[in-house]
C-alpha positions in Angstrom: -50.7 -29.8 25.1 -47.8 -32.1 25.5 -46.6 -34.1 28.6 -43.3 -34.4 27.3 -40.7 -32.1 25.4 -37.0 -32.6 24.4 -35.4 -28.9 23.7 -32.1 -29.0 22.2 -29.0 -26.4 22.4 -26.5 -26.7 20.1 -23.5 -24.9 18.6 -19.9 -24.5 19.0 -17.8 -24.8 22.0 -17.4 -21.4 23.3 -20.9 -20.2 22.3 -22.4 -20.3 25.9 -25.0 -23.6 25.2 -24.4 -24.6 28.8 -25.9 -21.1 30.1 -28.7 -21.5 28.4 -29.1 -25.1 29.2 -28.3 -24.9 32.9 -30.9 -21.7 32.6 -33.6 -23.9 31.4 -33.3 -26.5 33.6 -33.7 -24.2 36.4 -36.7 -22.5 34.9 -38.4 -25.8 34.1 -37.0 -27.1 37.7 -38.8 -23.9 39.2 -42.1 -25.2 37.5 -42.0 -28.2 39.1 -40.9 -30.5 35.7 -39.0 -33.6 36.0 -35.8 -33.1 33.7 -33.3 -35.1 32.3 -30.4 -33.1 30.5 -27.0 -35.0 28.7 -24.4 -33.6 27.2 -22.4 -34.2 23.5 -18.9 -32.0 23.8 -16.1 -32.1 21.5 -12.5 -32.4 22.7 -12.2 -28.6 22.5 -12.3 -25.1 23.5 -13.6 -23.4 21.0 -15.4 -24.6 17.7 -16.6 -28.2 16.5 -20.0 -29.1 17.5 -21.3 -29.6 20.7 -25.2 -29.7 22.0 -27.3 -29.2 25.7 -30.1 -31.4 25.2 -33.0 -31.7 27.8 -36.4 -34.0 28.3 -38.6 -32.0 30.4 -41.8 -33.9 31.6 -44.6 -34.2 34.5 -43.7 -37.3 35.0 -40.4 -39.0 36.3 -38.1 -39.7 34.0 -34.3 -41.2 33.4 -33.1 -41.2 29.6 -32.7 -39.3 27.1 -35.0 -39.2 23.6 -33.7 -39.1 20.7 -35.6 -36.7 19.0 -35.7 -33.2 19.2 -38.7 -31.2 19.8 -37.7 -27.6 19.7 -33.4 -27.2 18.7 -31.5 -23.6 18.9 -29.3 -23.6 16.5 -26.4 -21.0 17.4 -24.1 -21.7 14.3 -25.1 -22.9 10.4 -23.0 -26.1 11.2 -25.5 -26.7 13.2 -28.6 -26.7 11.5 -28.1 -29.6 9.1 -26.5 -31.8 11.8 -29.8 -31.5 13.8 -32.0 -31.8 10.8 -32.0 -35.6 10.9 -32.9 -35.5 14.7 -36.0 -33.3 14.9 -39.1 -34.4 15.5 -42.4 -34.5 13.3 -43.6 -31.4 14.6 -40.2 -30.0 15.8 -39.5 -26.6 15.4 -36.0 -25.2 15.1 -34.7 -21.8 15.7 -31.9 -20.2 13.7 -30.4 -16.6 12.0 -30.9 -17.3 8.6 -29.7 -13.7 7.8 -26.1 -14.7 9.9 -26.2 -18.1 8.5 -26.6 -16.9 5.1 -29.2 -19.9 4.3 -31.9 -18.7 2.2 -33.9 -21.9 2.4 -37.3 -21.8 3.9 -38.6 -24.8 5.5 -42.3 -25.4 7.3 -40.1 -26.1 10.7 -37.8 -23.1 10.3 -38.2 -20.4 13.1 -36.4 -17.4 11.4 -34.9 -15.0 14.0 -32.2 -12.5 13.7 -30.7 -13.8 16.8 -27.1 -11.5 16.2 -29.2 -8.3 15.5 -31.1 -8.9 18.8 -28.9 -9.6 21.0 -26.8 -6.3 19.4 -30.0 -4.1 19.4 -30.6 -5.1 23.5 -26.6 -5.8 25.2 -24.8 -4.6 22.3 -23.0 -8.2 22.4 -23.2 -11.4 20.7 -23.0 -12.8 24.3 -26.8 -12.4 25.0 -28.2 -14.3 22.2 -27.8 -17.4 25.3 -30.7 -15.1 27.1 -32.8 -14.3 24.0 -32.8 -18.0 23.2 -34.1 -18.5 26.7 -36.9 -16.2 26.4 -37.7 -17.9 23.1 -38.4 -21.3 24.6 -40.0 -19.8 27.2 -42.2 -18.3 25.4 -42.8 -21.2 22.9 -43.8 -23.6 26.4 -45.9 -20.5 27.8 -44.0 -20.4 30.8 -43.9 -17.2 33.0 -41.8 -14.7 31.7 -41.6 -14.0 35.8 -40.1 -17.0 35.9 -37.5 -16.7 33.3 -36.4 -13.1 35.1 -35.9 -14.8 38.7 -33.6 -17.5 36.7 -31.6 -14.7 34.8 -31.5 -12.5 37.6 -30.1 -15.1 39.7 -27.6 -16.4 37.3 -25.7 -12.9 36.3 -26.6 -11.3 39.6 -22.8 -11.3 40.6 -21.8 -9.3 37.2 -23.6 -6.2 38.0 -27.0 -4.3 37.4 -26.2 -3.5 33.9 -25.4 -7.0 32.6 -28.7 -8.3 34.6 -30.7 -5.8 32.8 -29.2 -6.3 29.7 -30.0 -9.8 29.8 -33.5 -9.6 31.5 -34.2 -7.1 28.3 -32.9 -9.7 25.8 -35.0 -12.5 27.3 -38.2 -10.6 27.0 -37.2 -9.9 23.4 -37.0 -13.5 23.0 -39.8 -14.4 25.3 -42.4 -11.5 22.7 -41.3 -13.3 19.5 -41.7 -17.1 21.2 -45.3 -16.2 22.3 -46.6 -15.1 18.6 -45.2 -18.6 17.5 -47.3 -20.4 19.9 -50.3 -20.9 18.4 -51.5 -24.2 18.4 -49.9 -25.2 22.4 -48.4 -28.2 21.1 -45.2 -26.9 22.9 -47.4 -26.5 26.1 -46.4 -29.1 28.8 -49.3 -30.3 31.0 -49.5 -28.5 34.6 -47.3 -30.0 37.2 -46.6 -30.3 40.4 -43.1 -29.7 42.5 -40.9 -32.4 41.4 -37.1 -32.6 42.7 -35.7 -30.3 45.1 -32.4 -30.7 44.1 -30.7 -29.8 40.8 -27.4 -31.7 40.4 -25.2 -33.9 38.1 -23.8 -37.0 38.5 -20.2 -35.8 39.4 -21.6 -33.6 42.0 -24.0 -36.5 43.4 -20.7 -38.4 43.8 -18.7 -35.5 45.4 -21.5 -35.0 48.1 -21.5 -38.5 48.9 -17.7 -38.4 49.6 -18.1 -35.7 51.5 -21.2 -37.2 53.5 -18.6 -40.3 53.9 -16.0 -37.9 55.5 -13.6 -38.2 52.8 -10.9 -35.0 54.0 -8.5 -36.2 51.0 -8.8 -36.3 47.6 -6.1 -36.4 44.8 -6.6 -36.7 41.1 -4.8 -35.3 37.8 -7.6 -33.6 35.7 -9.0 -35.9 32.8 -12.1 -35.9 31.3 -15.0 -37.2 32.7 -13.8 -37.0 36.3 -13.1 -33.9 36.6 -16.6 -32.6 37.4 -15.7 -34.5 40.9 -12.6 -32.5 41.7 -13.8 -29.4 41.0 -17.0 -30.1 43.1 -15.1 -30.9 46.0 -12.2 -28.5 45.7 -15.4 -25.5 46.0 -16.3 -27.1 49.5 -12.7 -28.0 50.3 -13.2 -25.3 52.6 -16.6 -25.4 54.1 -15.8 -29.5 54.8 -12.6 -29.6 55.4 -11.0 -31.4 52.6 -7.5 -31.3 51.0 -7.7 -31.4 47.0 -4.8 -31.8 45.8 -4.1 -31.6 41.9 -1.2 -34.4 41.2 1.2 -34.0 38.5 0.0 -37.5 37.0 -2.3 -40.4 38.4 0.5 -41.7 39.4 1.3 -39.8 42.1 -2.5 -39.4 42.6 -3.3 -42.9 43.9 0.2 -42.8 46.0 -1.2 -39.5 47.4 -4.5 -40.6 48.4 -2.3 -44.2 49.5 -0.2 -42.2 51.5 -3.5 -40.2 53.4 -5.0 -43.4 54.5 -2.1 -44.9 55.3 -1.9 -41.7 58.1 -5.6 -42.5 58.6 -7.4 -40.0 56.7 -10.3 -41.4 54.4 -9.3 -40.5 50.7 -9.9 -40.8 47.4 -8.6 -40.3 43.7 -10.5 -40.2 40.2 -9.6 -40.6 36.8 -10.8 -42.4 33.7 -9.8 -45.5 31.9 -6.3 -44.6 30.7 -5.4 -43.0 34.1 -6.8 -46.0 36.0 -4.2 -47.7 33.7 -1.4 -45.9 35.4 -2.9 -46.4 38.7 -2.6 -50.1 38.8 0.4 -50.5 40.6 -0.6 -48.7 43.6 -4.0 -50.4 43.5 -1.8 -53.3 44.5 0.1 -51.3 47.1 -2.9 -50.7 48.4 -4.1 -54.2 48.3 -0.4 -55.5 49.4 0.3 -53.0 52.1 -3.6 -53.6 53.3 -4.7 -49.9 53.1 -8.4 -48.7 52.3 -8.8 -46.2 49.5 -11.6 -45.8 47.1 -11.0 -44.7 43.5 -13.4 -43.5 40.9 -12.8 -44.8 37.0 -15.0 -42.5 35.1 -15.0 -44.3 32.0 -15.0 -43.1 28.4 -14.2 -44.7 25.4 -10.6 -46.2 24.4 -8.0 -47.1 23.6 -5.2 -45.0 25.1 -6.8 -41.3 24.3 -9.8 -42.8 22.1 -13.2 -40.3 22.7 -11.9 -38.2 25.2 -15.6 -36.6 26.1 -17.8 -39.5 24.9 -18.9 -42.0 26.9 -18.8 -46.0 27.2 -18.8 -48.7 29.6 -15.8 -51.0 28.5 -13.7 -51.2 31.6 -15.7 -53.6 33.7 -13.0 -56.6 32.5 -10.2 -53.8 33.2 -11.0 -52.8 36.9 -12.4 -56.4 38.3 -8.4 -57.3 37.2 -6.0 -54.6 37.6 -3.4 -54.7 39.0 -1.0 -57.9 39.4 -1.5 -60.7 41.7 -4.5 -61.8 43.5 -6.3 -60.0 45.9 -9.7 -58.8 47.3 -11.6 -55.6 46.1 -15.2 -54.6 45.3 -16.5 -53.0 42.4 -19.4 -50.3 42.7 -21.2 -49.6 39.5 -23.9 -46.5 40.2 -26.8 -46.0 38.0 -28.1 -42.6 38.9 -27.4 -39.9 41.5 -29.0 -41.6 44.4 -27.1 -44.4 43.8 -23.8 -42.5 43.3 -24.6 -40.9 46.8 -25.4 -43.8 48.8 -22.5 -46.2 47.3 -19.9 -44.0 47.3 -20.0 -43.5 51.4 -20.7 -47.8 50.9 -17.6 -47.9 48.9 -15.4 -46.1 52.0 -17.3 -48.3 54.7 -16.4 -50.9 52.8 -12.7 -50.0 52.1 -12.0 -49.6 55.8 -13.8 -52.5 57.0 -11.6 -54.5 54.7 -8.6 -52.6 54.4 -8.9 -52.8 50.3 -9.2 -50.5 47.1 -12.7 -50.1 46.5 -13.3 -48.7 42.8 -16.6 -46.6 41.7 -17.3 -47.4 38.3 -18.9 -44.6 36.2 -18.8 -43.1 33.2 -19.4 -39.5 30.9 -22.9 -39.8 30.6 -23.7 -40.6 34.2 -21.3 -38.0 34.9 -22.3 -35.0 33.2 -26.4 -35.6 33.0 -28.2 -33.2 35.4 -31.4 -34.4 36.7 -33.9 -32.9 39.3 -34.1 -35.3 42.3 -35.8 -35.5 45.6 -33.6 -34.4 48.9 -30.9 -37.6 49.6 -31.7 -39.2 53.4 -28.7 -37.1 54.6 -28.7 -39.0 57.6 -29.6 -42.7 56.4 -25.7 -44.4 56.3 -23.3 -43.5 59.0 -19.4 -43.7 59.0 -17.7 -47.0 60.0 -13.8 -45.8 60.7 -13.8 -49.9 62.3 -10.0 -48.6 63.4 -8.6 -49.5 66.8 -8.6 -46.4 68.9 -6.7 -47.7 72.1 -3.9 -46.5 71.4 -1.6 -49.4 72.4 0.8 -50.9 69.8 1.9 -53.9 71.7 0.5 -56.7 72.9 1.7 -59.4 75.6 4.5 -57.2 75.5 5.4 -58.5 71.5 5.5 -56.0 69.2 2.0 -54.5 67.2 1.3 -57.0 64.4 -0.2 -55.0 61.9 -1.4 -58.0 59.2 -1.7 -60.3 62.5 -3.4 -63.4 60.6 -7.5 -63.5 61.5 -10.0 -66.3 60.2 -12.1 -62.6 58.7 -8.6 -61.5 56.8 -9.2 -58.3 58.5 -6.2 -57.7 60.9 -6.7 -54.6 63.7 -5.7 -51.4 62.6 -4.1 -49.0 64.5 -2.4 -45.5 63.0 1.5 -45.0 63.1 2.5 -42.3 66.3 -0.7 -43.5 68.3 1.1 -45.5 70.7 4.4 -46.8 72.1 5.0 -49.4 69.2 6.1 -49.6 65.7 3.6 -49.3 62.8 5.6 -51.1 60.1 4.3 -51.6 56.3 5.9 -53.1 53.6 5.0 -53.7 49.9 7.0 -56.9 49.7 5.7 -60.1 51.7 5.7 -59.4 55.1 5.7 -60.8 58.7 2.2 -60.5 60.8 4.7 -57.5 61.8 5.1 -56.4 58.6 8.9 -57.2 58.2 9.9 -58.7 54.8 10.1 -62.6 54.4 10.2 -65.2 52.3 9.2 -67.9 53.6 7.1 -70.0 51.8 4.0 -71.1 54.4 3.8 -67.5 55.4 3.2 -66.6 52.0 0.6 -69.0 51.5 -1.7 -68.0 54.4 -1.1 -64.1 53.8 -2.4 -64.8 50.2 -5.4 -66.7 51.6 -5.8 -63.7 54.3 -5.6 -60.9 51.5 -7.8 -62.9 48.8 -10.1 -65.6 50.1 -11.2 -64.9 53.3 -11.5 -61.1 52.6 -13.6 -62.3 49.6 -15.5 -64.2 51.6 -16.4 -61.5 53.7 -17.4 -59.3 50.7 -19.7 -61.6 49.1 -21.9 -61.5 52.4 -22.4 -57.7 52.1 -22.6 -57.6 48.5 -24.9 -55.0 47.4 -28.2 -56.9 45.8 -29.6 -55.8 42.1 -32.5 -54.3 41.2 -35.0 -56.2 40.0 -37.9 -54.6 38.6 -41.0 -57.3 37.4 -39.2 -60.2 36.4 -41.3 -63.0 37.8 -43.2 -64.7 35.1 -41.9 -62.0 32.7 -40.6 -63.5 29.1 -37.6 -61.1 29.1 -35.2 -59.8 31.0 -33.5 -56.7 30.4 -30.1 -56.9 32.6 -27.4 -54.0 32.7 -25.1 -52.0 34.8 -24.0 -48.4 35.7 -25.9 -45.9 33.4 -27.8 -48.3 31.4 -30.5 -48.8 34.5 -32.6 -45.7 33.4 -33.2 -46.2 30.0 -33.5 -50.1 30.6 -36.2 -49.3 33.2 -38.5 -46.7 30.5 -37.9 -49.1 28.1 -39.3 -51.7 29.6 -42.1 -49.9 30.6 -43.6 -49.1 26.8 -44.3 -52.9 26.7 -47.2 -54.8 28.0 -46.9 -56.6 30.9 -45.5 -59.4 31.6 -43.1 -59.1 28.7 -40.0 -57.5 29.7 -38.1 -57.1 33.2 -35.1 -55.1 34.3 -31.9 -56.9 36.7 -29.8 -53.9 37.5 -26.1 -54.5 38.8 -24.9 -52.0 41.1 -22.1 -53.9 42.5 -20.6 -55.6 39.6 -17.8 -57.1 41.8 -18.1 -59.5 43.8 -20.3 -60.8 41.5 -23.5 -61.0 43.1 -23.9 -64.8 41.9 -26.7 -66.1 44.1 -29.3 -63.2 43.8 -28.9 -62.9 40.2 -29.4 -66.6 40.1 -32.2 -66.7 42.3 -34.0 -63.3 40.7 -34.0 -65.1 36.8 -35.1 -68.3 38.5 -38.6 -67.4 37.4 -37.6 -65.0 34.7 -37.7 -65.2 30.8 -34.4 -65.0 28.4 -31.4 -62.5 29.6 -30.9 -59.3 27.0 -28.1 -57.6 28.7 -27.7 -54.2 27.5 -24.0 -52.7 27.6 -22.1 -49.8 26.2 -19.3 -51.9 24.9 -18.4 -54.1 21.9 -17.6 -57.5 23.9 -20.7 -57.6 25.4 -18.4 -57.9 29.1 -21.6 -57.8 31.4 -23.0 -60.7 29.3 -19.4 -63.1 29.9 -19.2 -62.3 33.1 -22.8 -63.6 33.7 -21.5 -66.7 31.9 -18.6 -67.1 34.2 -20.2 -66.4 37.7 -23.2 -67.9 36.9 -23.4 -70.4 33.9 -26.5 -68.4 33.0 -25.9 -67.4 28.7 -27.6 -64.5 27.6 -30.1 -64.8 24.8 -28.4 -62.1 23.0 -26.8 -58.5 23.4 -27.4 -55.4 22.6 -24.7 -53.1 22.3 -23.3 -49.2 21.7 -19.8 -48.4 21.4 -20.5 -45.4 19.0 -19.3 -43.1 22.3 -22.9 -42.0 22.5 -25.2 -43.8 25.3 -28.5 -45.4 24.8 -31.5 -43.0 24.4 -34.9 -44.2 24.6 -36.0 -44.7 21.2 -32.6 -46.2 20.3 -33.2 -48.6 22.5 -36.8 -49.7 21.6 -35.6 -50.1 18.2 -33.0 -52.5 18.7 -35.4 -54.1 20.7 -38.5 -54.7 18.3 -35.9 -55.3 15.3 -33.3 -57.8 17.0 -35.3 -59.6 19.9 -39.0 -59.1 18.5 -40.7 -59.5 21.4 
């Protein structure tokens, strides 16, 4: 028996690896497995190579492995990309007949997938239920199990298609359980582990929705679009407008535009479309308007890896946009983080009347993980909007950026009183009216930038810091890097290494970094980006220089064993 497996799907776009893979996970989910399942996808409908790979384990877990204990292979392309990846004892399952391979290797599992799946459906298509009856059957899961799962899955196509596949699974599930012979692909008993079944986009999308968010606008690009789609299927049930914008663009003007009316709203994009949004990121800033925006980051520039992922925009969003002015930086590192800071990002926003920017990126936004229930009720909405209705006072008119030692002016919303909301993206009056007089300008800068900074850095959200007193090494990321840091760290002995994990990257949480490595060994920061950003900015905020850096910008993330190399082979602990 095994307390860990990683299963592997892979194939051509097109082929259906995601119904097998979402399949799985909700069979081994059922069982009461801890899962951790990524995603590799080419930029492309059909063809190429793409694969569903998933850890499975009793115990909790957030990376991937690198190596492959059982892989379905659904095209020949496949089978020698994988090759390199599969583990000692792997096993991998292909058509040789289809394939037209006549090789015979020990770790070969020969079966005439395309025959199969004609012989039960009379379709290609159910090779995707064969294959899950296979693994099944390989694990010595319940074939019960795998029916309730199928059953569930196609129940909306109709009886036949559900039988179909429920008779192609048990085809697969026969011929997986004359393989097992030895259990090695039998996972320890566990218990039930993780209510909830959901990936990082969704995560995001419920915490909006927890947040109130009634707005959102974004143009589709990959890896943010998981976050539209989730919200446009609830737009309904919560009561939110999704609007599809012809570029992002008009995306952040849109979602600009709903606050401004005093909705709370939100747009998403990736690195080149956060490019196009800077302009309105100072609008917002300028004209003093909350709005959060998500950067789901993958690798540039301009086009670059459109489905990879990479964690090179941390320079890029702590800048954009021109002149000087206050904003915070969120950067999640699992779905209970995305949840709870993404309703902390709109708190914020309004509190401050700024852009607040979620940083994330492909892997973080496609992995699917099994968690326990979010607390649903833990952070409340903070609208922190004046609700008297009265746009005057001592009979002057409503001041809208009235100057305040905070840098936060009241805010009232245009047509709730007697007086004149007025905004302006040039520099304004306390009244908003344009002006260009010098002094004014100075202490609306101060207003917008210092003391609203000042405010920030008093909330800032602390990092995680995970055994670093009187450890020799620290281990220091942000965003997705925080589960495989925190496994990594664990396969040493104690003492040796300890994890400092940013999830507010901006402001820069100077003091508790400084105060948490007070006591700590030699910084390692690990980043998926070539100019080691995380490990500058350290430098700059702090003075504190990183030992050294290890870095990916390969478009892949981290994986476990990746990681412990690099480790052992440039730090040698």
């Amino acid at each position: 028996m095994s307390t860990e497996l990683t299963i592997t799907i892979t194939g051509e776009a097109g082929q259906g690896l995601q119904t097998i893979g979402l399949a799985l996970c909700r069979i081994f989910q059922k069982k009461g497995y801890y899962i951790f399942a990524d995603q590799d996808y080419m930029s492309r409908v059909r063809g190429g190579n793409n694969f569903f790979r998933i850890r499975v384990s009793q115990e909790r877990i957030s990376a991937p492995r690198r190596f492959c204990d059982i892989a379905v292979c659904l095209d020949k392309d496949s089978v020698d990309l994988q090759l390199p990846f599969m583990a000692e004892h792997g096993v991998m399952i292909l058509d040789k007949k289809t394939f037209k391979i006549a090789e015979n290797q020990a770790r070969f599992f020969d079966v005439a997938l395309a025959e199969l799946a004609q012989q039960t459906g009379g379709s290609s298509i159910y090779v995707n239920s064969i294959a899950s009856g296979l693994i099944a059957g390989l694990m010595q899961l319940d074939l019960s199990l795998v029916e309730s799962v199928l059953s569930s899955a196609f129940g909306k196509k109709g009886k036949d298609v559900v039988q179909k596949n429920l008779a192609a699974a048990r085809e697969g599930y026969a011929l997986g359980s004359k393989k097992q012979e030895d259990g090695r692909f039998q996972l320890e008993p566990a218990g039930a582990q993780g209510n909830w079944l959901l990936d990082g986009s969704q995560a995001l999308g419920l915490g909006a929705i927890k947040a109130g968010c009634t707005f959102y606008s974004a143009y589709p690009m990959t890896p943010s679009t998981g976050i539209m789609n989730y919200l446009a299927a609830y737009a309904d049930q919560y009561g939110v407008v999704v609007e599809q914008a012809e570029d992002e663009i008009a995306a952040v003007n849109m979602a600009i535009g709903a606050a401004f009316a005093g909705v709370r709203a939100m747009t998403g994009t990736s690195g080149g479309g956060f490019c196009l949004m800077t302009e309105g990121i100072s609008l917002a800033a300028m004209t003093e308007t909350p709005v959060v925006i998500v950067d789901a980051q993958r690798p540039g520039p301009a086009t670059g890896f459109p489905t990879r992922t990479e964690q090179a925009d941390l320079d890029l969003v702590i800048h954009a946009g021109h002149g000087e002015f206050a904003r915070a930086v969120f950067a999640p590192g699992n779905s209970e983080q995305l949840f709870m800071l993404t309703q902390r990002a709109f708190n914020l926003a309004e509190k401050y009347q700024i852009p607040v920017i979620l940083l994330t990126d492909q892997l973080l936004a496609d992995t699917i993980v099994n968690s326990d229930p979010f607390p649903l009720g833990g952070m409340k909405i903070e609208r922190h909007l004046e609700t008297s209705g009265v746009h005057e006072k001592d009979g002057e008119p409503y001041q809208r950026y009235q100057l305040e030692a905070s840098g936060i002016s009241p805010r009232r919303l245009p047509a709730l009183g007697a007086g004149l909301v007025y905004a302006d993206s040039d520099e304004h009056t306390e009244a908003g009216h344009i002006t260009e007089d010098a002094g004014l300008r100075k202490r609306m800068v101060e207003k917008r930038f210092h003391c609203k900074m000042q405010g920030l850095k008093k909330e800032v959200e602390p990092p995680g810091a995970h055994c670093l007193d009187g450890c020799q090494w620290v281990l220091m990321g942000y965003g997705s890097t925080y589960g495989v840091m925190r496994e990594a760290a664990g396969k040493f002995k104690p003492g040796q290494f300890g994890v400092l994990h940013l999830s507010q990257v901006w402001p820069f949480p100077q003091e508790e970094i400084t105060r948490a490595l007070q006591h700590a060994g030699r910084v390692i920061t690990v980043e998926n980006n070539a100019g080691a950003q995380l490990a500058k900015l350290l430098f700059r905020e702090t003075g504190i220089k990183a030992f050294t850096s290890i870095l990916e910008y390969n478009g892949r993330p981290f994986d476990l064993d990746g990681l412990l190399s690099r480790i052992n082979t440039e730090v040698r602990p």
